[in-house]
TORROZA-135645 format. One line per field, with one value per residue (C-alpha): x, z, y; residue in one letter. Coordinates in steps of 0.1 Angstrom, whole numbers, plus 5000, padded with zeros to 4 digits. Layout:
! TORROZA-135645
c1: X | ... .
c3: Z | ... .
c2: Y | ... .
bavo: a | ... .
END
This chain:
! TORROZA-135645
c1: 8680 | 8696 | 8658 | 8663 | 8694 | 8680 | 8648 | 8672 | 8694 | 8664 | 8647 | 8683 | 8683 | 8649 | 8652 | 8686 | 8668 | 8640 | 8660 | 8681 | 8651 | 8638 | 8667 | 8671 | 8634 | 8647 | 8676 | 8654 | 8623 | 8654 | 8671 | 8634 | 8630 | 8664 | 8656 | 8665 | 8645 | 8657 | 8635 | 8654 | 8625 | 8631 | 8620 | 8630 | 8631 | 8655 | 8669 | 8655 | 8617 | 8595 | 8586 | 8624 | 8617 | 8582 | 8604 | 8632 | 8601 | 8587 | 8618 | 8624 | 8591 | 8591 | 8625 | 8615 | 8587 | 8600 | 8632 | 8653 | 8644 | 8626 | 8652 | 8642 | 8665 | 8658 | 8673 | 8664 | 8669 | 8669 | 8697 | 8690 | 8677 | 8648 | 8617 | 8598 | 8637 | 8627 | 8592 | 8601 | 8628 | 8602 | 8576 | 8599 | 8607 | 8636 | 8631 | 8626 | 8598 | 8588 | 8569 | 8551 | 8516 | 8484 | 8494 | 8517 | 8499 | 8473 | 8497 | 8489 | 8453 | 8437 | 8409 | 8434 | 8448 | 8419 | 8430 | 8455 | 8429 | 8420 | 8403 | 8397 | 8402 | 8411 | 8417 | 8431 | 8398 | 8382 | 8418 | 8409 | 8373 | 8389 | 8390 | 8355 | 8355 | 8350 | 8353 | 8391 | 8401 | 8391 | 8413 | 8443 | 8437 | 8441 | 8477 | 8492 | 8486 | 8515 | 8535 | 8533 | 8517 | 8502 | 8514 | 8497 | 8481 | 8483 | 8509 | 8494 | 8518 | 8493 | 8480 | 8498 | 8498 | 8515 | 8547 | 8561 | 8577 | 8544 | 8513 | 8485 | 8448 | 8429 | 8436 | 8437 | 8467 | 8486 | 8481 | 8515 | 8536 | 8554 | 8550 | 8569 | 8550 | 8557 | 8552 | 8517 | 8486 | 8461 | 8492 | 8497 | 8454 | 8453 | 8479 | 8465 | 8429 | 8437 | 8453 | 8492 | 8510 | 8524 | 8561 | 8574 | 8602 | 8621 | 8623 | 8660 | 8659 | 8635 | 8660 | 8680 | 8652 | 8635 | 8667 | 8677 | 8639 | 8636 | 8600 | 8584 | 8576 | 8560 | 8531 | 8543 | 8538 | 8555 | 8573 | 8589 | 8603 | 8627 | 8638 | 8648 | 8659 | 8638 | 8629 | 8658 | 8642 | 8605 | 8593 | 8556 | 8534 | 8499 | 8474 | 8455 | 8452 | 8444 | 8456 | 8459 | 8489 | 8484 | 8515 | 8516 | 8542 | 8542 | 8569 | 8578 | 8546 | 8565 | 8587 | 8562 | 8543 | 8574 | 8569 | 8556 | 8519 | 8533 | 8554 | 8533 | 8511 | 8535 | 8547 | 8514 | 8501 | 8536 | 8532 | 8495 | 8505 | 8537 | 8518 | 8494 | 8513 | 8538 | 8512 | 8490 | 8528 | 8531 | 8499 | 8509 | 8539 | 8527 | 8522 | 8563 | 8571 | 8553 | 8570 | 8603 | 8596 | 8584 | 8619 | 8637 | 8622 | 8589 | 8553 | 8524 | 8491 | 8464 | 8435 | 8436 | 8403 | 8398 | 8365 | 8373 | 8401 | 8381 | 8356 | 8384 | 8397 | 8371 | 8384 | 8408 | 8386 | 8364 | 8395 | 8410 | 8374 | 8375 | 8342 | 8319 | 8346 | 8351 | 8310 | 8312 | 8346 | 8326 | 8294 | 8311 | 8329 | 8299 | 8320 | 8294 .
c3: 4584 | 4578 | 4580 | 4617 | 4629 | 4614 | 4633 | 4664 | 4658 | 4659 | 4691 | 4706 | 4697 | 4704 | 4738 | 4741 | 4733 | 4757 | 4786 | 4779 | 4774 | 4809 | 4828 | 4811 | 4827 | 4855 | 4864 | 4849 | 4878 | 4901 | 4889 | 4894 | 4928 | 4942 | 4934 | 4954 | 4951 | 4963 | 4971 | 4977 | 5005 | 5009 | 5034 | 5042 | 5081 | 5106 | 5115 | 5148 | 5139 | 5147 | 5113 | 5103 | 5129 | 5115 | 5083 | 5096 | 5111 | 5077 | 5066 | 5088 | 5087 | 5052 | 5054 | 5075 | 5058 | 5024 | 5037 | 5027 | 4994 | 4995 | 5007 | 5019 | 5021 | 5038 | 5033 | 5059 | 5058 | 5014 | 5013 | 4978 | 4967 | 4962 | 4974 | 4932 | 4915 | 4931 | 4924 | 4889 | 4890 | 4903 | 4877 | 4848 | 4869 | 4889 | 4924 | 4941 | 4971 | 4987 | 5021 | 5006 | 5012 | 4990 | 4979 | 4956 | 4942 | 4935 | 4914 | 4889 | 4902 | 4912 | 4933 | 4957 | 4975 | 4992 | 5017 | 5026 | 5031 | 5063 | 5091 | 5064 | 5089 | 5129 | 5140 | 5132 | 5132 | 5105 | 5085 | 5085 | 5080 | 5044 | 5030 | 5030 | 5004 | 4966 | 4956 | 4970 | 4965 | 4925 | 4923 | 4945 | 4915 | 4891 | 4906 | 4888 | 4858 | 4863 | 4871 | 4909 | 4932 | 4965 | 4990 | 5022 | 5035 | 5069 | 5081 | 5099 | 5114 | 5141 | 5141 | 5123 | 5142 | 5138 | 5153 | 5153 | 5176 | 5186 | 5198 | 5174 | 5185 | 5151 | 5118 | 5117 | 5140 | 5107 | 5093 | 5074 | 5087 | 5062 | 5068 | 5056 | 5038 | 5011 | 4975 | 4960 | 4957 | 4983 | 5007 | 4996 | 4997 | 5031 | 5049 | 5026 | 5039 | 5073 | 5072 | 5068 | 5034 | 5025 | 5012 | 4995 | 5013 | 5012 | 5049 | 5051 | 5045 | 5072 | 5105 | 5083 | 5065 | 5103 | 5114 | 5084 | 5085 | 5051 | 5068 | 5103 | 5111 | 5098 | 5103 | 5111 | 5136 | 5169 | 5161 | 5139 | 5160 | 5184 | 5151 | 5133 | 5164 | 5155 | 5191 | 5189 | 5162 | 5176 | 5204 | 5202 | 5194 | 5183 | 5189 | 5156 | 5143 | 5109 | 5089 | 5100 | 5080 | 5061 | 5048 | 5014 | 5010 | 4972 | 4947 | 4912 | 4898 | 4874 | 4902 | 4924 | 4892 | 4883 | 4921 | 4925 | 4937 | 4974 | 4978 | 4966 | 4989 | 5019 | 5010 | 5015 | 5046 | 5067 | 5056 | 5064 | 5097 | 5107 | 5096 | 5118 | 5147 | 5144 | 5141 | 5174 | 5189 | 5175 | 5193 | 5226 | 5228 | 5219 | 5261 | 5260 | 5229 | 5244 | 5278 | 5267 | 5243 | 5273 | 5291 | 5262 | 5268 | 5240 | 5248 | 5240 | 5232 | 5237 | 5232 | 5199 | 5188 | 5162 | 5153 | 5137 | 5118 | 5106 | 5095 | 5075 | 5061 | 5035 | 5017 | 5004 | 4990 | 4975 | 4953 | 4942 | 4931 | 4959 | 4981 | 4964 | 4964 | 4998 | 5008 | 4990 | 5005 | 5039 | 5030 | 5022 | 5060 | 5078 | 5084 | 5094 .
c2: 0536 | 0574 | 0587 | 0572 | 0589 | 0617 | 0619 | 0608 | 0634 | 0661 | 0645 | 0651 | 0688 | 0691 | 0677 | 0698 | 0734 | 0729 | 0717 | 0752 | 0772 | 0758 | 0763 | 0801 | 0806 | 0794 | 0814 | 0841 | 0835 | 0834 | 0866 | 0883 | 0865 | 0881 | 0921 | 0945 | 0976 | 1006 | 1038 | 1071 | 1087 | 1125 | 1154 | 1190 | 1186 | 1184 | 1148 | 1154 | 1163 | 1137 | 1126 | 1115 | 1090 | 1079 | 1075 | 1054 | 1032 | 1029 | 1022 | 0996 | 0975 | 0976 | 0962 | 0932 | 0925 | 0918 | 0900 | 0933 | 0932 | 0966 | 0993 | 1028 | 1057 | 1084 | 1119 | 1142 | 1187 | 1189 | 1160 | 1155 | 1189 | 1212 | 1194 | 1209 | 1190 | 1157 | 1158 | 1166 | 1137 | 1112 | 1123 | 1106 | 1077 | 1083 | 1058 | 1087 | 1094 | 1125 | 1141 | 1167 | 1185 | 1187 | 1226 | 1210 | 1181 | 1209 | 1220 | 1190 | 1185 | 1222 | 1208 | 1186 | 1219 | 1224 | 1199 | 1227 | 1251 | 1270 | 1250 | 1222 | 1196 | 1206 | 1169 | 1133 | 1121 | 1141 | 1132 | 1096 | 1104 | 1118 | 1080 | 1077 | 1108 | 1098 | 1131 | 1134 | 1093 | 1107 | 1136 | 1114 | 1089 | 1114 | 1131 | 1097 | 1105 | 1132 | 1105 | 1105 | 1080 | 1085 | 1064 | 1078 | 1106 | 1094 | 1118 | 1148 | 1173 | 1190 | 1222 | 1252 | 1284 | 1322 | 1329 | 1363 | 1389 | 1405 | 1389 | 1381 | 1380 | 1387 | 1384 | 1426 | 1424 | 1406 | 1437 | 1444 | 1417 | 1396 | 1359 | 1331 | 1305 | 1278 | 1293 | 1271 | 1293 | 1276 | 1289 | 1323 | 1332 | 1309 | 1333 | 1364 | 1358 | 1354 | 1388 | 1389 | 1394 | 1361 | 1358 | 1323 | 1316 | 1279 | 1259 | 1262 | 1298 | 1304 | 1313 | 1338 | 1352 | 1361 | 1371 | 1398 | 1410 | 1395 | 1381 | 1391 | 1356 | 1318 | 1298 | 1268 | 1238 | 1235 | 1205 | 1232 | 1258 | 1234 | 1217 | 1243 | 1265 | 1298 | 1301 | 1326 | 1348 | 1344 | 1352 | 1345 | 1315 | 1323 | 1296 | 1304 | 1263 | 1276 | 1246 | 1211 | 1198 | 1168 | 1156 | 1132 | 1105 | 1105 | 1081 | 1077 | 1062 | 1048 | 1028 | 1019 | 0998 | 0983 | 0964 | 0929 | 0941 | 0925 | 0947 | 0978 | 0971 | 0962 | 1001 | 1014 | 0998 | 1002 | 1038 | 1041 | 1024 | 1046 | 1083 | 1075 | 1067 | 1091 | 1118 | 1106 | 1107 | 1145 | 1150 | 1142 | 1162 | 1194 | 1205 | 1190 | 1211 | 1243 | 1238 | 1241 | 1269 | 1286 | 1278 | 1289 | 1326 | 1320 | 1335 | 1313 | 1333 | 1301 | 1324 | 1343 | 1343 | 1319 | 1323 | 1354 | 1337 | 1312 | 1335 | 1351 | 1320 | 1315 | 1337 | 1322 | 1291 | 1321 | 1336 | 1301 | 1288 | 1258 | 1265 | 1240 | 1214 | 1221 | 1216 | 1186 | 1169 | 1181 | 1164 | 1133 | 1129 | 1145 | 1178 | 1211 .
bavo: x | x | x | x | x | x | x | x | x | x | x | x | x | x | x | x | x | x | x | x | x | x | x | x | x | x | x | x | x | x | x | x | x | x | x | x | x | x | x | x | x | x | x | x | x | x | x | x | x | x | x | x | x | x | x | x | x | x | x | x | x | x | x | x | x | x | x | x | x | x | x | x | x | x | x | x | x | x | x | x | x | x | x | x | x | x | x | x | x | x | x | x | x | x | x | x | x | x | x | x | x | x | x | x | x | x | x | x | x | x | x | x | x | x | x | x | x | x | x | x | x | x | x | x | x | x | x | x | x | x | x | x | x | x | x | x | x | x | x | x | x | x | x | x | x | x | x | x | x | x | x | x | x | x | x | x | x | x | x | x | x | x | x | x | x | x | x | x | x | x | x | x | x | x | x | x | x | x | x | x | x | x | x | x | x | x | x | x | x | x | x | x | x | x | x | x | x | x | x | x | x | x | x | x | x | x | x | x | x | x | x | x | x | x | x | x | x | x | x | x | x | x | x | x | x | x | x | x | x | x | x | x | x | x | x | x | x | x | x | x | x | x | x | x | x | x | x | x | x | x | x | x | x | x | x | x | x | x | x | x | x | x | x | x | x | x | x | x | x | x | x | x | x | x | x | x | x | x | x | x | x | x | x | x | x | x | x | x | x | x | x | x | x | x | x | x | x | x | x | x | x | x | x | x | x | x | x | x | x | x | x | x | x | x | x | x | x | x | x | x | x | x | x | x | x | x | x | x | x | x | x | x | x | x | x | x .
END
């Protein structure tokens, strides 16, 4: 009889421990279920460039489509600090994202900052083209294993050009000048080999440094120049197009594998999605951007002659070892 109430006694527990064990899983599924993620996305450019926009769009869609359970931030003109801190940051986990450009990734993966080359790519087309490339989906593979994951490389700030006080028609007439230019190598030799001496100079110190003579000028894009106001420090635009500017949106690679796989690819394709259409937008507002430059008192040289720039421009994949990856990147999207 006590052998009974025993084994009664050890069903009830049993029975007990498993109903508790169930309902922990269950409040545990349901504390998984209700996340909130939270990336902090960060740029250098004005709230009023085009891209902040694209951002908020991102932003938004993403929003929507996981029932606000994935949150993006976005921190517009260095909010959060220097753009090399926040990569750094992200690299050990932090839920940090940033717009940045393949010069820097090529900082972890050499090959990579060819993309920033000169007259690498001169149109959306040939950008899209770029997914159909082995050789550069390998080397964006291997940028994670610094701890940073591409999101998209959909974001394509148009054509960059020279602006200075005095008209530029070949790259002799850099001769001398001192151009601003973001710091990574594939930017110094680009502006080097074109013909100007190239001086690292951060986004938000641009205006001043123009201003004091620190730098005679930038090559920038024109989305730029109203943003940041240095139509009052320039007075020429120089229609060289020597780089196409593909922009990355890179994250904590670390963060974005700690996301249910919906949601990491929800990220991606709203991003893919919002690069491209912000950049087409870009596109078609260039004659707008020019116009008003023009009002504001700026020249615009449209006829440089770029042949000779471009002919200059190898150069610069010459002295950083990059011409063979560039034939082959070119091969791969049926580029001449």
């Amino acid at each position: 009889m006590s052998k009974k109430i025993v084994l009664i006694i050890m069903a009830l527990v049993m029975a007990v421990t498993l109903a508790a064990c169930k309902g922990q899983v269950q409040n545990n599924g349901a504390a998984e279920e209700e996340k909130t993620y939270v990336l902090k996305h960060a740029h250098v450019l004005s709230a009023s460039e085009p891209f902040h926009a694209g951002f908020l769009k991102w932003a938004e869609a993403v929003k929507e489509r996981t029932n606000g359970k994935l949150i993006i931030e976005v921190f517009p003109g260095s909010q959060l600090g220097v753009e090399e801190d926040l990569l750094e940051q992200a690299k050990q986990g932090v839920n940090i994202g940033h717009n940045t450009d393949a010069a820097r990734l090529g900082m972890y993966v050499k090959e990579i900052a060819v993309m920033n080359g000169p007259y690498f790519v001169e149109t959306l087309e040939e950008v899209e083209k770029l997914k159909d490339s082995k050789t550069l989906q390998a080397y964006i593979d291997e940028v994670e294993k610094y701890g940073l994951k591409v999101i998209s490389y959909n974001w394509v700030q148009t054509l960059r050009h020279f602006f200075t006080n005095v008209e530029i028609d070949r790259p002799e007439d850099l001769k001398g000048l001192r151009i601003r230019t973001p710091g990574p190598p594939i930017w110094q030799e680009s502006v080097r080999a074109l013909g100007a001496e190239p001086v690292a100079m951060n986004f938000g110190d641009m205006y001043s440094g123009i201003q004091q003579g620190a730098v005679d000028g930038a090559e920038l894009v024109y989305a730029n120049i109203p943003g940041g106001k240095l139509y009052e420090v320039l007075s020429y635009a120089n229609e060289t197009g020597h780089i196409l500017l593909i922009n990355f949106q890179v994250v904590s690679a670390d963060w974005f594998n700690s996301l249910p796989e919906e949601y990491q690819q929800i990220l991606i394709e709203e991003c893919d999605k919002a690069g491209l259409e912000v950049s087409r937008e870009m596109e078609k507002n260039i004659d707008k951007i020019k116009a008003d430059l023009i009002s504001k008192g700026m020249t615009i040289n449209e006829d440089p002659d770029v042949e000779a720039f471009r002919a200059a421009g190898e150069k610069a994949y010459e002295v950083l070892g990059l011409t063979d990856v560039k034939q082959k990147i070119w091969e791969e999207i049926g580029k001449k």
